[in-house]
N, C-alpha and C positions, 0 to 999 in steps of 0.2 A: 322112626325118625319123624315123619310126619305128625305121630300122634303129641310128640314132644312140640311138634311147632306150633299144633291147634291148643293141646293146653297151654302154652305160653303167651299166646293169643289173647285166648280166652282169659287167664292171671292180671295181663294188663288193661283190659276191659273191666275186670273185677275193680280193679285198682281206680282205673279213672271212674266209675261210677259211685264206688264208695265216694271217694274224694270227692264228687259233685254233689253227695248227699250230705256229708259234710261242713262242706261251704254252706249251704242251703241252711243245714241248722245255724250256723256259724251268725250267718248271714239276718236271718231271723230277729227281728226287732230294730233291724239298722235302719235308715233312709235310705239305703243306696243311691242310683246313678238319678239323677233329673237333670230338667233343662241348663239350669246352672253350673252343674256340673260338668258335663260334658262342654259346656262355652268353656269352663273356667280350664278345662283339659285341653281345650284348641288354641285358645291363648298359651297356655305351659310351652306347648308343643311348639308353635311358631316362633315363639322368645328362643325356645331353645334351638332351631335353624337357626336365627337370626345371633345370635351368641356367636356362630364360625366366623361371620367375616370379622376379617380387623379392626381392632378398636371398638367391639363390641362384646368382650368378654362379662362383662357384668349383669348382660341382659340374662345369663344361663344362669348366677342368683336370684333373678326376678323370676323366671321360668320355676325353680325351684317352689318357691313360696306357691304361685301360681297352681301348679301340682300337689303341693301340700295340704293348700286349703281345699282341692276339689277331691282328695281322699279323705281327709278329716270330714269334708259332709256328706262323703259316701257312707263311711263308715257308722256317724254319729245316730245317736240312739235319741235325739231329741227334736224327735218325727214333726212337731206342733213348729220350732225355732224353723229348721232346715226347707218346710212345703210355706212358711211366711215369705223366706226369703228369697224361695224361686218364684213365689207369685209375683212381689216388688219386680225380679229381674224381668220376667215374661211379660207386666205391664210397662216398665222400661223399653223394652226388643220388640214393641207390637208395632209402634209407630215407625222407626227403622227398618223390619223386616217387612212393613206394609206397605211401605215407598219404596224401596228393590222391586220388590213382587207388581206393583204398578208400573215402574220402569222398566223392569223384563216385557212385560204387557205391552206396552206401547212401542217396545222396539220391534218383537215381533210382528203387531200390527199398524205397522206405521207405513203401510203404502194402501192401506181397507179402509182405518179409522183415525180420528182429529182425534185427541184426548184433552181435557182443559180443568180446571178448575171451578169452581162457583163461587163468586165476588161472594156470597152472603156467609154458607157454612163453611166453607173449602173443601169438600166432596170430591172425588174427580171424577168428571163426566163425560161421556164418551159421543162422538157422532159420524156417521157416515163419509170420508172425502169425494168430496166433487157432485155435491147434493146442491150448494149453493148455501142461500141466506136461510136457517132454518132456527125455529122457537124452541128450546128446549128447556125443561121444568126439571127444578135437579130435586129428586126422590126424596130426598131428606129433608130441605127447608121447604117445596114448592115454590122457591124463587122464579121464572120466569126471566130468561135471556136470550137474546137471538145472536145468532152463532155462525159466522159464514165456515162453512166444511171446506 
């Protein structure tokens, strides 16, 4: 009896490993998943929560489309078209996900450190609290500004 449950075991291990080889060939020449993708699948996904409540049933059409396009460039086999358009999106999401990542920063250190800007680049530049009146040169233009902390 036991020998029947290891071989059956072992059948469906056969089974999923083929099939993962499978895929793989399958797989083989497509773009798969990239940054845009998986955005354009977090977007789907949210339209589709936001589809339940009432008077928002249309949004689960939008979700659709949304999903559809991020498996059509999963899928798609026009490797050169699909890494153009995630580079456009990823320069698009630098400057938004670089000001999140700055304002997580400064809330976690906002009883250590002032953060500010620089009148000349707009940089943002950081300094010491409770240091007083202090001259700081921001790294990328060398503007020069005094900064009370």
């Amino acid at each position: 009896m036991e020998d029947m449950a290891e071989r059956g075991d072992g059948h469906v291990k056969g089974f999923f490993d083929r099939l993962q080889w499978r895929m793989a060939a399958w797989m083989q020449g497509r773009h798969g998943a990239d940054s845009l993708s998986n955005a354009l699948i977090v977007v789907g996904l949210v339209l589709t929560l936001a589809s339940i409540l009432p008077g928002l049933g249309l949004l689960s059409w939008v979700a659709f489309v949304f999903l559809a396009v991020a498996l059509f460039r999963c899928f798609s086999r026009n490797e050169y078209k699909r890494a153009g358009e995630n580079e456009a999106y990823l320069r698009f999401a630098a400057k938004p996900k670089r000001a999140v990542s700055v304002a997580g920063k400064a809330w976690k250190n906002r009883k250590t450190t002032c953060y500010f800007k620089c009148k000349n680049c707009g940089a943002v530049l950081s300094v010491p609290r409770g240091k007083g009146k202090l001259r700081v040169t921001c790294p990328q233009c060398h503007e020069q500004t005094i900064r009370t902390s």
